[in-house]
Each structure stands twice: as C-alpha cells, then as structure tokens.
C-alpha positions as CSV (number, residue, x, y, z in Angstrom):
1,X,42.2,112.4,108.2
2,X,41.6,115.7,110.0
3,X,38.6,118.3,109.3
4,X,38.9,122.0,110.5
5,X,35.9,123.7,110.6
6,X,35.9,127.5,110.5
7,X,32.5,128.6,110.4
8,X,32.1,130.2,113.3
9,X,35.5,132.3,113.4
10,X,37.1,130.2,114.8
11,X,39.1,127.0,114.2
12,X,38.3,123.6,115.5
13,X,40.1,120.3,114.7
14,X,38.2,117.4,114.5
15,X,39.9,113.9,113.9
16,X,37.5,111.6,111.6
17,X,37.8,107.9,112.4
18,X,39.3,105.6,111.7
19,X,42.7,107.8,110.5
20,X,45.2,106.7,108.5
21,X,48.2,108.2,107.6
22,X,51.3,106.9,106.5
23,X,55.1,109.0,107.2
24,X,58.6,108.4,105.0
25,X,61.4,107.4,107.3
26,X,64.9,107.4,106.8
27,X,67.0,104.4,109.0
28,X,70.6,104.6,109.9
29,X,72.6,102.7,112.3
30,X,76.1,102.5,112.4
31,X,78.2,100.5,114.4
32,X,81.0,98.1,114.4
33,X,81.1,94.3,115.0
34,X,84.3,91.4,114.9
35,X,87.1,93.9,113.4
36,X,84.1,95.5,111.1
37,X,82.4,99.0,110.4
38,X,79.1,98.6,109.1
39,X,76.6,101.2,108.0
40,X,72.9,100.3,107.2
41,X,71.1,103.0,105.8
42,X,67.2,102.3,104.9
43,X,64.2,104.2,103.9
44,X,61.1,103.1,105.0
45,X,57.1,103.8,104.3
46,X,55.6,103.3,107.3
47,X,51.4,103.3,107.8
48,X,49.9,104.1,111.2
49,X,46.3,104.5,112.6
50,X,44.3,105.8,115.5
51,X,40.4,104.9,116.3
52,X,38.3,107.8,117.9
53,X,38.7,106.2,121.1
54,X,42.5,107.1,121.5
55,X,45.2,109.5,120.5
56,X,48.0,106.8,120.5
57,X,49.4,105.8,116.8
58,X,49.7,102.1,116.1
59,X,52.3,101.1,113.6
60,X,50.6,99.1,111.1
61,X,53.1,98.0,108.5
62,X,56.3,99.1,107.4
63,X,57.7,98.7,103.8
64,X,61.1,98.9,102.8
65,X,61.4,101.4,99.8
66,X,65.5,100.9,99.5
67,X,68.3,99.4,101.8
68,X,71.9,100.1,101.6
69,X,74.4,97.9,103.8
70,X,78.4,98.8,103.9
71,X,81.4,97.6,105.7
72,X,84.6,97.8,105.6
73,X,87.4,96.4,107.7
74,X,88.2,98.5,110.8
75,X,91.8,99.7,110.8
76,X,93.3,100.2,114.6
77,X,95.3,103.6,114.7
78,X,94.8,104.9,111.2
79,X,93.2,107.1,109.3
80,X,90.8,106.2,106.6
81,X,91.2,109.2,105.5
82,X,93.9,111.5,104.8
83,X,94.2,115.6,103.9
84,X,95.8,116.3,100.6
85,X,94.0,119.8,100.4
86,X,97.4,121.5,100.3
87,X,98.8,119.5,97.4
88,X,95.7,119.7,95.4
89,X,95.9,123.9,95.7
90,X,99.9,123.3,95.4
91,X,100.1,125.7,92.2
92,X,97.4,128.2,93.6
93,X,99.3,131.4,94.9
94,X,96.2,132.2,97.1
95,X,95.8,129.5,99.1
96,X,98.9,129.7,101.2
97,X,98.1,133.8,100.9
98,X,94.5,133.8,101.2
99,X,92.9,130.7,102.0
100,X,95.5,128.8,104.6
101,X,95.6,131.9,107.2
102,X,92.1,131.2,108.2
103,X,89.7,134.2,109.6
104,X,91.5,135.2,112.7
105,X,94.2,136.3,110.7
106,X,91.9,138.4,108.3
107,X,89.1,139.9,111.0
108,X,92.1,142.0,112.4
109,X,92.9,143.3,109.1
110,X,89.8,143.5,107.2
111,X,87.6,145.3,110.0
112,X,90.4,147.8,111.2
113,X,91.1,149.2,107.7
114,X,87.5,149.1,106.3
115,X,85.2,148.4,108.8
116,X,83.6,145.6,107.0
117,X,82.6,142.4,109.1
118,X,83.8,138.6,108.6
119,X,80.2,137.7,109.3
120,X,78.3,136.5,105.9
121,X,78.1,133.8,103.9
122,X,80.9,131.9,103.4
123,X,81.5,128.1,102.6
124,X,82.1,126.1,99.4
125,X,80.2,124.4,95.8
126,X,81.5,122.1,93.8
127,X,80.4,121.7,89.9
128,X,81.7,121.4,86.8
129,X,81.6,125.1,85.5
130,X,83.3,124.3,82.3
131,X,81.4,121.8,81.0
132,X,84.8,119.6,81.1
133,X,83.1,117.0,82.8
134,X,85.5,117.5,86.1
135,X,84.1,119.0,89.3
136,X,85.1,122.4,89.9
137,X,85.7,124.4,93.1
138,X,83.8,128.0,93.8
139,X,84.8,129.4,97.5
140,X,82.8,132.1,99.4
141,X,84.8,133.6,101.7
142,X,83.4,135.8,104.2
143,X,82.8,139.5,103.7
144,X,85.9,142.0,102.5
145,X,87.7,139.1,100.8
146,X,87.2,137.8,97.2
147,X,85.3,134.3,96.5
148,X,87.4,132.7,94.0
149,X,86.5,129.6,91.1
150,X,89.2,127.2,91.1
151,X,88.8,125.0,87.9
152,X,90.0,121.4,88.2
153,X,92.7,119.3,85.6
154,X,92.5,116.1,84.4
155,X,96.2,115.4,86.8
156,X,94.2,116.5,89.9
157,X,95.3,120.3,90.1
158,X,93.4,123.5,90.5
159,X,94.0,126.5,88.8
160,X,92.7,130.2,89.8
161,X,90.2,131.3,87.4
C-alpha cells in the first residue's frame, strides 16, 4: 500500500510496509509438439510483496482463475483455413464494384474529384441487426464512400440493406 502526502505542495510517495498487492494475468503459449498444435491459454491471480528494506517484488502465490488447453492435429502444406469471402457476398452487386477494388483504386478517384481523404475510420461489426438471431455485417469504409449493412440468411448469403 502506497501513501502520498501533499501537505506541503508537493507530492511525496511513501511505500508503507510490508506491501501487498496482487495483479491479474493473462497466460498464453502456443507451440507445437509430435504432429500437434497446442494452445494453453490461462488467467492467473497472482499476489506479490516487498518489505521496506527492498524495492524488488517477490511472487508469493499464484492462483489459477480459468485454464483453457486446445490442440489440433498439425496438417503439413494446408490451410486450416480457407477464404470464402467472395462467395458469401456472391449476390452483392457492390462487392465486386465497391468493396473488392480495395483503396488504391478509390484514393485516385475519390480525392481528385472531391478532394475528400481516404483517411478515417474504416473497418468492420458484426451483430445481429434484425433481431433474426444471425450475425449481420455493417462496413465502414473510409471517407467519400458509403458504409453499407449487409444482413445475413439462414443459406449463408448477404444481402445489401
């Protein structure tokens, strides 16, 4: 525990012994291990304390609060993962039109003829706006272009709100 005393003007820490204090710590290690990926993923409550005599935290105990352990078999020369973004926005006119040409293709464009910036806020939510009980898509694009909803169906396609 720490005392500041301000009473004359100024401020003065003072460290009141012993200390205790205890810190929230979040584990991860990831690695792989006889054909194996493996993720371990732990949060920890950790309690330190210092004496008077030193500056130096000493770990005192740890508790485990949760621990999380995946694996999964490591596959040599493929993907996990795959992209299906373009067959997802298959029946959007906008994505090949809007979205797909990226922002090189738009700074040109959008700062010649209106003198607007691509700087901003751009990126991407995902919610269920209506109430369906489906995640939805909402993308901001970056400044001069329009940020679009894209609602989600039950067969995996968006549509343009």
């Amino acid at each position: 525990m720490f005392f500041i005393d301000t009473s004359n003007n100024s401020a003065i820490l003072y460290k009141l012994s012993p200390c205790f204090t205890e810190a929230i710590t979040l584990l991860e290690i990831v690695g792989e291990n006889n054909n194996k990926i493996i993720s371990i993923k732990s949060t920890w409550k950790c309690y330190w304390e210092w004496t008077e005599q030193s500056n130096i935290l000493k770990l005192q105990n740890i508790k485990p609060i949760n621990y999380q352990l995946s694996s999964s078999k490591k596959i040599e020369n493929q993907n996990l993962f795959s992209d299906c973004t373009e067959s997802i926005f298959e029946g959007v006119k906008d994505f090949k039109n809007q979205f797909n040409r990226g922002s090189n293709y738009w700074a040109s464009r959008i700062e010649d003829r209106y003198g607007l910036s691509l700087s901003g806020w751009q990126g991407m939510a995902m919610g269920d706006a209506n109430g369906d009980g489906i995640d939805d898509i909402y993308v901001c694009e970056p400044g001069g272009l329009p940020n679009k909803l894209f609602i989600s169906k039950k067969n995996g396609e968006l549509i343009d709100a």
